[in-house]
Backbone bond lengths (Angstrom), bond angles and torsions (degrees), N, CA, C in turn:
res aa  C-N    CA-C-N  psi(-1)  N-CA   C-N-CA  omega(-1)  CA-C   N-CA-C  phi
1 X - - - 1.466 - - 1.517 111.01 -
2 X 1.461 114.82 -18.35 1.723 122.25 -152.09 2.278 92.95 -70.92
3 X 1.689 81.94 -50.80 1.572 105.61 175.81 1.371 114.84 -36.81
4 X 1.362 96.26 -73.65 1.563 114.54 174.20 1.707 105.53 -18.59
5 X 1.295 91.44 -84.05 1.819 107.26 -172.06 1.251 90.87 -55.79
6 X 0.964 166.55 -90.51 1.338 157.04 -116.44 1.661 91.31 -83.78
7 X 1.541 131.89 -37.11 1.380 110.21 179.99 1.427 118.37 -64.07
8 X 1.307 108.25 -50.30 1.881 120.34 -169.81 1.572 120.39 -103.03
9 X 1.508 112.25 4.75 1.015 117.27 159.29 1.716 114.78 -153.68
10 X 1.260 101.72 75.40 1.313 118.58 179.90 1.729 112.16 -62.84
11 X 1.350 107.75 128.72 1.461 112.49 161.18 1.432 127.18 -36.37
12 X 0.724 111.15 166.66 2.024 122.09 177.74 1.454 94.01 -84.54
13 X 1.188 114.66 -41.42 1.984 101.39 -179.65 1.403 109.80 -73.04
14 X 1.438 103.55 -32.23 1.862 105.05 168.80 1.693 123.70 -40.31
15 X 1.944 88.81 -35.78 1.352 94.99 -158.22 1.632 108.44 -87.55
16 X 1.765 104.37 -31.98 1.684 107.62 167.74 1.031 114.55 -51.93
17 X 2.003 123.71 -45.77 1.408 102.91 175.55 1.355 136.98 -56.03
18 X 1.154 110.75 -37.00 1.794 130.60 169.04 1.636 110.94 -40.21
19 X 1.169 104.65 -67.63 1.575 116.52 172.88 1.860 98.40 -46.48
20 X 0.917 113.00 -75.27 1.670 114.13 -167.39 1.571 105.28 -45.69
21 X 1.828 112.37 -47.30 1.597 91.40 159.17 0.767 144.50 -70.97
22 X 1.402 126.35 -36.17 1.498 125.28 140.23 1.380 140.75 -6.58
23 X 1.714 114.83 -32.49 1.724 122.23 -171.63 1.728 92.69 -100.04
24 X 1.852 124.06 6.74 1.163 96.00 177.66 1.405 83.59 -124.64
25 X 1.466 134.20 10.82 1.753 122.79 -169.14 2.313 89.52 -80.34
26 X 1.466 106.12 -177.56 1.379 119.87 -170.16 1.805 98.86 -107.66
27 X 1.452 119.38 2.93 1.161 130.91 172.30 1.189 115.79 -72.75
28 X 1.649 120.60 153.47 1.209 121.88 -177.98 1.406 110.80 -101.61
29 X 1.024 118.23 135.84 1.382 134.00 -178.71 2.010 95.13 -84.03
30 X 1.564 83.30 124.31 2.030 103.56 -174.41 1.415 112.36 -29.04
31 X 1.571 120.71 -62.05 1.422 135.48 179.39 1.832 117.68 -67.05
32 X 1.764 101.73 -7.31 1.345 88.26 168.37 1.563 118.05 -116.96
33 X 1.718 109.77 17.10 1.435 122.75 -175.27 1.511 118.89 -50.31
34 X 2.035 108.94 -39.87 1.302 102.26 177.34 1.752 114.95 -91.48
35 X 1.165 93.89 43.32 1.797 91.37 -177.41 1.566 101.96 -72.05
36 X 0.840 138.28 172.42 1.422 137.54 165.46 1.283 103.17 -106.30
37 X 1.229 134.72 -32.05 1.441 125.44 161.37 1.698 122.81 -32.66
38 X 1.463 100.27 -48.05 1.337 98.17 171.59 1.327 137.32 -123.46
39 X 1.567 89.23 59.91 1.477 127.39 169.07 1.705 102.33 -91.37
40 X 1.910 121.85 153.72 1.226 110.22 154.81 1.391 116.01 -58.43
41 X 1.749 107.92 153.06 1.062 111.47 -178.25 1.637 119.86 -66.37
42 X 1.306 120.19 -26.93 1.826 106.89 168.91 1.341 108.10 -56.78
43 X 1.615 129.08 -40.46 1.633 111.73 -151.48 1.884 90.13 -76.50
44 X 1.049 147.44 -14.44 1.334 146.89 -130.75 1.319 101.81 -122.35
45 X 2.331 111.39 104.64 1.147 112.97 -154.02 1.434 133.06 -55.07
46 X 1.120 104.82 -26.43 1.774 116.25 172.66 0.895 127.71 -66.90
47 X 1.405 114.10 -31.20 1.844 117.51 173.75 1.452 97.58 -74.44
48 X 1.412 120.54 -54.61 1.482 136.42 -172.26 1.878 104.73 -44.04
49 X 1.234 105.35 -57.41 1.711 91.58 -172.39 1.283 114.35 -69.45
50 X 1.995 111.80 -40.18 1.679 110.80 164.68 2.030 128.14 -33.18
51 X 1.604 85.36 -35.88 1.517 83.20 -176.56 1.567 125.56 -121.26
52 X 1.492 116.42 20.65 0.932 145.94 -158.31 2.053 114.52 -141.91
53 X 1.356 89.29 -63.33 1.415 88.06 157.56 1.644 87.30 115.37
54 X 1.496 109.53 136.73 1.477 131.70 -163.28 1.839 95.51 -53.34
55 X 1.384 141.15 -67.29 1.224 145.40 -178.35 1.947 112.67 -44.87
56 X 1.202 99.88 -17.02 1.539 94.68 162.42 1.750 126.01 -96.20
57 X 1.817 101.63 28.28 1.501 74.54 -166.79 1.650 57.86 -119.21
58 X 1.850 84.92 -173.24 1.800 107.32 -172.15 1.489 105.58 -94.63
59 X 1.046 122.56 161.53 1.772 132.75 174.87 1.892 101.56 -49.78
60 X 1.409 113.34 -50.14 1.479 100.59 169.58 1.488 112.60 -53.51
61 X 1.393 119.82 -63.25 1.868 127.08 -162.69 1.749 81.85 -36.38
62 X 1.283 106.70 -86.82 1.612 112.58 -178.05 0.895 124.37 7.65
63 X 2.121 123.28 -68.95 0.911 138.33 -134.60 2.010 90.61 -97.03
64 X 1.178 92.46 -33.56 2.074 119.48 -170.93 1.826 85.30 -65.47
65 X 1.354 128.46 -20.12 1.448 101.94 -167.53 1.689 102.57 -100.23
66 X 1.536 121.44 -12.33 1.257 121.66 -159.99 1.486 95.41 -91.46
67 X 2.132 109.64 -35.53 1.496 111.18 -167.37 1.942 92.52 -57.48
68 X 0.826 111.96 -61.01 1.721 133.46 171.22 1.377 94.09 106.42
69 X 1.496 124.81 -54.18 1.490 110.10 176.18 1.461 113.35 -122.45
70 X 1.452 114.87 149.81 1.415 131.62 164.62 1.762 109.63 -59.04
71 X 1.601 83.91 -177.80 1.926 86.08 171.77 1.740 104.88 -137.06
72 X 1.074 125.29 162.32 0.978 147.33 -160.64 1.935 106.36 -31.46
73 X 1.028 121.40 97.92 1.890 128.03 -178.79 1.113 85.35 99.90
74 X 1.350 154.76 -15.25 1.449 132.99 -167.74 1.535 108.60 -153.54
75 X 1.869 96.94 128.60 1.413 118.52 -153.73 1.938 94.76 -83.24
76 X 1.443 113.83 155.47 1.241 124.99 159.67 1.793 124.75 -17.78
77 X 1.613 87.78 -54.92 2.023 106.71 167.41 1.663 96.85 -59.85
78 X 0.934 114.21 -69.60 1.431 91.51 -144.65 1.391 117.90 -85.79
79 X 1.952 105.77 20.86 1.667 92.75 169.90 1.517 108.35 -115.66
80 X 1.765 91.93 14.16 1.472 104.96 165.52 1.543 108.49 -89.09
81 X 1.156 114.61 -26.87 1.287 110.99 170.44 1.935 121.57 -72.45
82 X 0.620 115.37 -30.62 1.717 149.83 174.41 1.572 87.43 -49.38
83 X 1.608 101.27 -83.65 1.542 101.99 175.69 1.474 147.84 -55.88
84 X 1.287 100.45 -22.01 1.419 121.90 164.17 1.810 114.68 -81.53
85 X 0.808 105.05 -9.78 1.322 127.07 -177.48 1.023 121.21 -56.00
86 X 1.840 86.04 -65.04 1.678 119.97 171.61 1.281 113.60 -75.27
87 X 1.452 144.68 -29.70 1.170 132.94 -99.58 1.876 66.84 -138.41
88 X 1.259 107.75 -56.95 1.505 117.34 -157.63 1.757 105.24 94.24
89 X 1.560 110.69 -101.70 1.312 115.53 168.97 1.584 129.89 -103.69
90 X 1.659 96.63 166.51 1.889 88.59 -179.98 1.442 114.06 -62.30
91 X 1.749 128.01 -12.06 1.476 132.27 167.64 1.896 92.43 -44.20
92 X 1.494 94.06 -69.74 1.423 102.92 -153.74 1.517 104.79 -45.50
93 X 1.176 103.96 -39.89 1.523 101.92 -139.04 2.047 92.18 -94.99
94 X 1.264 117.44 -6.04 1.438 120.97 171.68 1.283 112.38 -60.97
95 X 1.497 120.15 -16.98 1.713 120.21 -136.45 1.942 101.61 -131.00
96 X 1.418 115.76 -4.50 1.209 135.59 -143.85 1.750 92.55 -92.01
97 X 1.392 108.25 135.34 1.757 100.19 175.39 1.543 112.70 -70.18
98 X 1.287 105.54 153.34 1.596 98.01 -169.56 1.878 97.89 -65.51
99 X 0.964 128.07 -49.42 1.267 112.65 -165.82 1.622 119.91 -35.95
100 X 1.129 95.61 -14.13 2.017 107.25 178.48 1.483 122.06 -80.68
101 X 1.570 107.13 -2.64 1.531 125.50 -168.69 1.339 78.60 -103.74
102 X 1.340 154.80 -56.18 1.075 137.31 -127.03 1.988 99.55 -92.43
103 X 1.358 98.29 -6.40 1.944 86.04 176.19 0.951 93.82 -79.74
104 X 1.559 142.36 16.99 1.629 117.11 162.12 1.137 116.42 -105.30
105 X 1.712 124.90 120.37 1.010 128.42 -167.36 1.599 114.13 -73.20
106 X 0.996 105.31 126.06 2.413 104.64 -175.59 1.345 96.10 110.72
107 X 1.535 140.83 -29.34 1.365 135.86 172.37 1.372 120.88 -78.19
108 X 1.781 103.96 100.42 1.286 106.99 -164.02 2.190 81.09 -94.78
109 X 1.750 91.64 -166.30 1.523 98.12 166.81 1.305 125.36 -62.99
110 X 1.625 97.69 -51.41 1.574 96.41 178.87 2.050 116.60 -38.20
111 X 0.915 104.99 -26.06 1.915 118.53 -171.64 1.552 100.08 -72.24
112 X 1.738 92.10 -60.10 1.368 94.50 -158.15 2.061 107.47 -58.09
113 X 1.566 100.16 -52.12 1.395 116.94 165.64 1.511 99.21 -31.32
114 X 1.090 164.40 -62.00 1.608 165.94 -122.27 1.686 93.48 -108.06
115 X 1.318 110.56 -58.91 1.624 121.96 -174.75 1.800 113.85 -58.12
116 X 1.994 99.25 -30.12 1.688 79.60 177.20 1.527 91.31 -112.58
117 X 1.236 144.30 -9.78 1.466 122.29 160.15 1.770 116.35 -51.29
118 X 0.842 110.13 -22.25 1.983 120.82 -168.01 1.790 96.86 -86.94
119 X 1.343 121.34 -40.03 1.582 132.51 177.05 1.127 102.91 -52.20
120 X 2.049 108.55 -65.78 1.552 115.28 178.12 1.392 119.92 -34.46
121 X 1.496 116.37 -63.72 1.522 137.79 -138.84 2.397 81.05 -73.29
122 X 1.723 95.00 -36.77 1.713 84.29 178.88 1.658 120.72 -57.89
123 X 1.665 103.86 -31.10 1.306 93.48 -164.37 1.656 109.00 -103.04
124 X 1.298 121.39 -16.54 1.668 116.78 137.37 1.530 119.86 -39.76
125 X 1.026 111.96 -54.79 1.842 110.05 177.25 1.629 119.84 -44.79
126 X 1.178 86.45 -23.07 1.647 82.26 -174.34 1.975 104.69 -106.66
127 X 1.358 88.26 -7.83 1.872 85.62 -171.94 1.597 85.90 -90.28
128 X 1.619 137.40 -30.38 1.482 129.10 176.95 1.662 99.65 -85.21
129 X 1.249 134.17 10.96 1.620 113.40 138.65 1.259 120.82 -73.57
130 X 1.392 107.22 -22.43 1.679 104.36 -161.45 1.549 98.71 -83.05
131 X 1.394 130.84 -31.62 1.245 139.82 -166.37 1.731 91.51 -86.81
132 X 1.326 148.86 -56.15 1.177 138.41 164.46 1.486 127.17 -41.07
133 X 1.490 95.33 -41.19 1.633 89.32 178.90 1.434 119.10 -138.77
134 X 1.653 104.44 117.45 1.072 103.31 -173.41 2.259 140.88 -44.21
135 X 1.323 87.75 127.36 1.788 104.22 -175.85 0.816 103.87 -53.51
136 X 1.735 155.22 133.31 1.313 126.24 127.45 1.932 118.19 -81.74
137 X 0.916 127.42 106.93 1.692 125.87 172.38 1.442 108.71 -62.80
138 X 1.330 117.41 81.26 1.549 109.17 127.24 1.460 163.69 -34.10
139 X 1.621 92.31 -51.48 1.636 110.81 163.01 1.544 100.88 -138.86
140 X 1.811 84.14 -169.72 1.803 93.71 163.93 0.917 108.82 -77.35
141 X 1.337 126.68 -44.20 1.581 108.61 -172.65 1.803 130.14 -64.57
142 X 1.399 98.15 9.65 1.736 113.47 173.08 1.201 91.88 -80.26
143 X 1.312 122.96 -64.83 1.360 133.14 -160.58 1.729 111.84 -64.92
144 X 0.998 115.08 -18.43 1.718 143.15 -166.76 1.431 92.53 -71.86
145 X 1.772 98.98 -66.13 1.644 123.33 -164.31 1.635 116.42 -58.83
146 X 1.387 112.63 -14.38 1.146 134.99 -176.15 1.359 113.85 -95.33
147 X 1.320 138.49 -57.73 1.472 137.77 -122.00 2.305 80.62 -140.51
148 X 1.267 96.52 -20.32 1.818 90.66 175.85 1.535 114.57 -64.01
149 X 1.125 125.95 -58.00 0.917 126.11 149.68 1.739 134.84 8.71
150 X 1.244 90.11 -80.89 1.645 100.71 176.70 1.705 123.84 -84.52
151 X 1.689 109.77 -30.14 1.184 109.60 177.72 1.506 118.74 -106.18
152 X 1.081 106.04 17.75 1.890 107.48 175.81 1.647 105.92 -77.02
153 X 1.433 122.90 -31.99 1.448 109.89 -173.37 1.266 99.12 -102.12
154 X 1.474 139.82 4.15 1.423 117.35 169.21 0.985 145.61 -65.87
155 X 1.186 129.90 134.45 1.754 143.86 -145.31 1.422 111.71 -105.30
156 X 1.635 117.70 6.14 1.462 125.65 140.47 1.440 107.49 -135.35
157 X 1.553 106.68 177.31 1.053 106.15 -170.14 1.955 105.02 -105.21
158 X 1.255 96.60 142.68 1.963 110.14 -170.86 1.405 99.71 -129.08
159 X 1.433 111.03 155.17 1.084 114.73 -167.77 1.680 99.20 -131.80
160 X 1.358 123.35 149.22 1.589 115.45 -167.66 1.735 93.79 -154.56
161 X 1.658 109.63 134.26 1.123 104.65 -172.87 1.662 95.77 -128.85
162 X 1.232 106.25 160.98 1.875 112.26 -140.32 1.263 88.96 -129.41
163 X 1.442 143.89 112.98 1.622 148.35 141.20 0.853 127.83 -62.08
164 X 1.230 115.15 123.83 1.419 118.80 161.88 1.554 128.27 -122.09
165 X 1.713 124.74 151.21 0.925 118.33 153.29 1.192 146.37 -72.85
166 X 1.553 140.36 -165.12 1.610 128.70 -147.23 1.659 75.82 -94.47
167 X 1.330 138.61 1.24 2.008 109.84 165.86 1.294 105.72 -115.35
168 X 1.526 115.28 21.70 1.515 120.02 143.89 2.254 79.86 76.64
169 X 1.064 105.03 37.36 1.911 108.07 157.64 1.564 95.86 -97.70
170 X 1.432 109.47 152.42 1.422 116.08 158.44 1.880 118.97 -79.08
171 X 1.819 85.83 131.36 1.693 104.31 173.72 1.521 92.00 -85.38
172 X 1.070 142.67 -56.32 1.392 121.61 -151.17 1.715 104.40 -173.09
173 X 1.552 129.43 177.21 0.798 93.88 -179.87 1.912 92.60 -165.30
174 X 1.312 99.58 108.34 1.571 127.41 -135.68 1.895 89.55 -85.51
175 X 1.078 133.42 141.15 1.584 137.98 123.32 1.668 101.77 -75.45
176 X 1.234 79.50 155.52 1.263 126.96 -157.95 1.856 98.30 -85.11
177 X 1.150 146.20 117.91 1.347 136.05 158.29 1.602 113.30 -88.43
178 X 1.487 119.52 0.32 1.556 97.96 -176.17 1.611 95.50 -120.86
179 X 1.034 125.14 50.02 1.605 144.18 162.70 1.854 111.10 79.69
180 X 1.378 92.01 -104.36 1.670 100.22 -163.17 1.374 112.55 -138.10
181 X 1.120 140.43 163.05 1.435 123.67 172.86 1.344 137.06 -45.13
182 X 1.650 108.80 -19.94 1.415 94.00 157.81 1.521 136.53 -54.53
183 X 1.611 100.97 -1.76 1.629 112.47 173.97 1.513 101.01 -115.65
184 X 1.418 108.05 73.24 1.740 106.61 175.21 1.655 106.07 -37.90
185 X 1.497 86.36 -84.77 1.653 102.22 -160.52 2.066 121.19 -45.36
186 X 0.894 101.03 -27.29 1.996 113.29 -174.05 1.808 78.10 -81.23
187 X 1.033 116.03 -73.14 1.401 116.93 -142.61 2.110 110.17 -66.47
188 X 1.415 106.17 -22.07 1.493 113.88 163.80 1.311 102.47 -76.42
189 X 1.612 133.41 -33.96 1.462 121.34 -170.47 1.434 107.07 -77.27
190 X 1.218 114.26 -33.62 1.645 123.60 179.51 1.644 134.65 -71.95
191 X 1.603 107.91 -19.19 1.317 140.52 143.84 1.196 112.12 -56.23
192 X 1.435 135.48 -69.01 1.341 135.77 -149.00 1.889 98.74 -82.16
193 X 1.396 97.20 -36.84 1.792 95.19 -177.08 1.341 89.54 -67.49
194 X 1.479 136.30 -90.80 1.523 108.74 172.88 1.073 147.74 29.48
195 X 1.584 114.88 -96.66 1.665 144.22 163.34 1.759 87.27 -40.74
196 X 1.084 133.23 -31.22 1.477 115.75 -165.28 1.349 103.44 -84.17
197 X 1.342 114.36 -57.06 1.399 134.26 -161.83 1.928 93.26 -59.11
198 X 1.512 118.30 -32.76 1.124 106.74 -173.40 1.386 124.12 -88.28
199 X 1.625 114.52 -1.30 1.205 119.20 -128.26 1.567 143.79 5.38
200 X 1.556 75.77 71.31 1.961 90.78 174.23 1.832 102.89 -65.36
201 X 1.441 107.66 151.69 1.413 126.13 -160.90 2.100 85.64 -106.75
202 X 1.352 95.02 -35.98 1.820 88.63 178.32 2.101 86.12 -175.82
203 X 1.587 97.11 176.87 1.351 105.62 -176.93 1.286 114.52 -148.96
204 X 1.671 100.55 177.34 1.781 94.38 169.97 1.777 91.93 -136.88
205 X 1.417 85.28 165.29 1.876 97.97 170.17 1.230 103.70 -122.89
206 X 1.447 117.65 142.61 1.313 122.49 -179.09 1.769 89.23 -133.46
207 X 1.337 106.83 146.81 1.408 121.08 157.40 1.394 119.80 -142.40
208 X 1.443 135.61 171.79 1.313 135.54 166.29 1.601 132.69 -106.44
209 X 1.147 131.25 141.02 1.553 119.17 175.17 1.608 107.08 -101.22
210 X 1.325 99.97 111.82 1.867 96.93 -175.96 2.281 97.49 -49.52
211 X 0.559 92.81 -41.25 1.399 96.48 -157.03 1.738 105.64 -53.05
212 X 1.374 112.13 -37.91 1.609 113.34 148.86 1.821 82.12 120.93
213 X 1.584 113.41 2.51 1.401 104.79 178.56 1.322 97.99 -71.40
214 X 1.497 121.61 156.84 1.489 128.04 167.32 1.169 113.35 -103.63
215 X 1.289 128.14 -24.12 1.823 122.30 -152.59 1.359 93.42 -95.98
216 X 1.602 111.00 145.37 1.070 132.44 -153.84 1.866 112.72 -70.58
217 X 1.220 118.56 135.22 1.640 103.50 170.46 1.856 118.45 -69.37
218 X 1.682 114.25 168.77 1.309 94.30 142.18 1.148 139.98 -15.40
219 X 1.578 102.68 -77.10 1.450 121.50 -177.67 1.351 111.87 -56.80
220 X 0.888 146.60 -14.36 1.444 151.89 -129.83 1.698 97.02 -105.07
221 X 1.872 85.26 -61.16 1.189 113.02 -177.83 1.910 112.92 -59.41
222 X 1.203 106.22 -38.29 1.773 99.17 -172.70 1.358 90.89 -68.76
223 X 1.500 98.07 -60.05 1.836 99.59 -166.20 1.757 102.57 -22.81
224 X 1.558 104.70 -70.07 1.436 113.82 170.72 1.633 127.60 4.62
225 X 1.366 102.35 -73.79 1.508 122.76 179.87 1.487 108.71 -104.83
226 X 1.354 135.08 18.26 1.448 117.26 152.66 1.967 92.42 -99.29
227 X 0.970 124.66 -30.00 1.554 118.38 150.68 1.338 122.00 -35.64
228 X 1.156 131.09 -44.54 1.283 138.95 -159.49 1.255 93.45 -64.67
229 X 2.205 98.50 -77.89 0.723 119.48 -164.09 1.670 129.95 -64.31
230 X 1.469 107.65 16.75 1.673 119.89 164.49 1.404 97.43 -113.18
231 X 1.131 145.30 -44.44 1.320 139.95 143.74 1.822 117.00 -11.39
232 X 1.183 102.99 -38.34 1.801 111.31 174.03 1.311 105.14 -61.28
233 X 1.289 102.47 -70.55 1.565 119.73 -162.25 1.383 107.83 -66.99
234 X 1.222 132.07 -65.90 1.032 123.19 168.94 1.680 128.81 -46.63
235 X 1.082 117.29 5.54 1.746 130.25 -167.14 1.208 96.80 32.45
236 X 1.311 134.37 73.98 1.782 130.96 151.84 1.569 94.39 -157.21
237 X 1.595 98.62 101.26 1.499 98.60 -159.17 1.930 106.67 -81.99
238 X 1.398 104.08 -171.96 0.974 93.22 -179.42 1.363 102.21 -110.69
239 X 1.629 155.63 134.84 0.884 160.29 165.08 1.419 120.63 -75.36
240 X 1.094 120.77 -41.51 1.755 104.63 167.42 1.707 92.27 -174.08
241 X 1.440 105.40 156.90 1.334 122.65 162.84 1.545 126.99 -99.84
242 X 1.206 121.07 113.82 1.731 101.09 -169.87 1.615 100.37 -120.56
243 X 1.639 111.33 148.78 1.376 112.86 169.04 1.536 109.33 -108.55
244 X 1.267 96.67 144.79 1.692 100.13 175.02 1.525 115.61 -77.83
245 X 0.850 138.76 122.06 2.016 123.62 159.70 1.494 97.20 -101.72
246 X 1.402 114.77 -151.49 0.866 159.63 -168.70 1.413 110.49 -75.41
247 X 1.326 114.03 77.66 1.870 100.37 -179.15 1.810 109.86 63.91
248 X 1.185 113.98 18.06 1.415 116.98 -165.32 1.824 107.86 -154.95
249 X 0.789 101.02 -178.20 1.916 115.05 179.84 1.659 97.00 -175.47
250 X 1.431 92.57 176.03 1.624 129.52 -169.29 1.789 92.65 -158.18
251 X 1.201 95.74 128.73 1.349 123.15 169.24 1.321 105.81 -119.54
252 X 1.593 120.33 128.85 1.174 138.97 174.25 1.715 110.23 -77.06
253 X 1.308 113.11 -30.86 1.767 117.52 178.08 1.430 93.08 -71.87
254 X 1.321 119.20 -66.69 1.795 125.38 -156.92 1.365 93.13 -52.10
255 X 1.377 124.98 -31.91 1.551 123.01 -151.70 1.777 98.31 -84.25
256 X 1.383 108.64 -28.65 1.632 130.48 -175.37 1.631 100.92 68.65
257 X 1.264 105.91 62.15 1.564 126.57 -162.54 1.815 98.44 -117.70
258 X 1.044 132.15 5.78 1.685 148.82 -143.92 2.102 78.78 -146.67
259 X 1.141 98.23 121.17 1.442 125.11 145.78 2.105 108.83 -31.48
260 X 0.925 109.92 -64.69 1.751 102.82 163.93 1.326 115.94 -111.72
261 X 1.236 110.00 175.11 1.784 118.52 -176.83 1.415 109.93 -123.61
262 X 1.150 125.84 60.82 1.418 119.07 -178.62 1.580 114.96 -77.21
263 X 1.159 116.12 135.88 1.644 127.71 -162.83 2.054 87.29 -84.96
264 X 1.061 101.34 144.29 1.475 102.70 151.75 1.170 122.37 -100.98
265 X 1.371 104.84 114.81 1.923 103.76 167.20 1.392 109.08 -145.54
């Protein structure tokens, strides 16, 4: 009978011992099943890109190596998956108000801080190719292919003016410190000292409309041609003005909206 009771109704000291063997058995304890630690080592993203190579893992693995850890029932992966979920892509999810990070439960700042420093460091990478290796501008849509990227989701409007030398490669490629065209006059004087200091051969201006409209304002338009027309005088012409929208642009050259039409080639 002693057995009995001790099989199907074990003591409470029965049960401390169990637990204490338990922290030395090779079993997983329930609440630590989704650890990724004790996952095999192929499925487990960090080993996986080390030996495989970063372009074979998925936008979640990715996202699962920066969170580094999960939270309590739920592993690193799958609240990268959670977020990607929501997010769709790293476009989307670069541009998102923070209050939208916070429905994930275990995503403190420190995470989120890691998730948009890693976005940044992507879209610098591609602005230090352009500075390593020389652009040649053909059209707008070179210049489009470049600068879309970064200013399609912005939630004000910036203005960025683009140098070039006499084979139309990019010298450099300046923001603007005196805002947007609502500051005609500062922001043409601050360009042209520029273009000097760099010796730009000619340039372009690019700006964005948060609103994702493309077609040009009034203002848009004078700004346009009192540009030009310091572009004359100064001999460093202006080659075209483009606005960013929404997955879209307006080119002031393509449009033949610019006093001349010079082709780039």
């Amino acid at each position: 009978m002693g057995a009995f009771w001790v099989k199907y109704f074990p003591h409470p000291l029965n049960q401390r011992v169990d637990s204490q063997r338990w922290k030395g058995s090779t079993m997983i304890p329930g609440n630590q099943k989704n650890s990724i630690i004790h996952w095999p080592v192929e499925d487990r993203p960090r080993e996986k890109l080390l030996k495989d190579g970063e372009h074979k893992l998925s936008n979640s693995e990715l996202l699962a190596i920066l969170l580094r850890t999960g939270v309590k029932g739920q592993s690193a992966l799958d609240l990268a998956r959670k977020i990607m979920h929501k997010f769709r892509t790293f476009r989307q999810m670069s541009h998102v108000h923070p209050s939208e990070w916070k429905e994930f439960k275990g995503l403190g700042d420190a995470k989120i801080a890691q998730i948009k420093a890693a976005l940044e460091i992507g879209r610098r990478f591609r602005e230090d190719e352009i500075k390593e290796i020389p652009v040649k501008i053909k059209s707008s849509k070179d210049i489009v292919a470049i600068l879309m990227p970064r200013m399609r989701d912005l939630k004000k409007e910036v203005f960025k003016i683009v140098l070039l030398d006499s084979q139309n490669q990019i010298i450099h490629i300046h923001d603007s410190a005196e805002g947007t065209v609502n500051h005609a006059t500062p922001i043409i004087r601050e360009i042209y000292v520029y273009a000097l200091q760099k010796f730009a051969a000619s340039l372009i201006c690019v700006h964005n409309h948060p609103s994702g409209d493309i077609n040009p304002s009034a203002q848009d338009k004078r700004f346009t041609q009192a540009l030009y027309h310091t572009g004359k005088i100064m001999q460093i012409p202006l080659m075209d003005h483009i606005i960013i929208g929404d997955n879209n642009y307006y080119s002031f050259a393509d449009a033949h909206e610019l006093n001349h039409h010079q082709v780039l080639d």
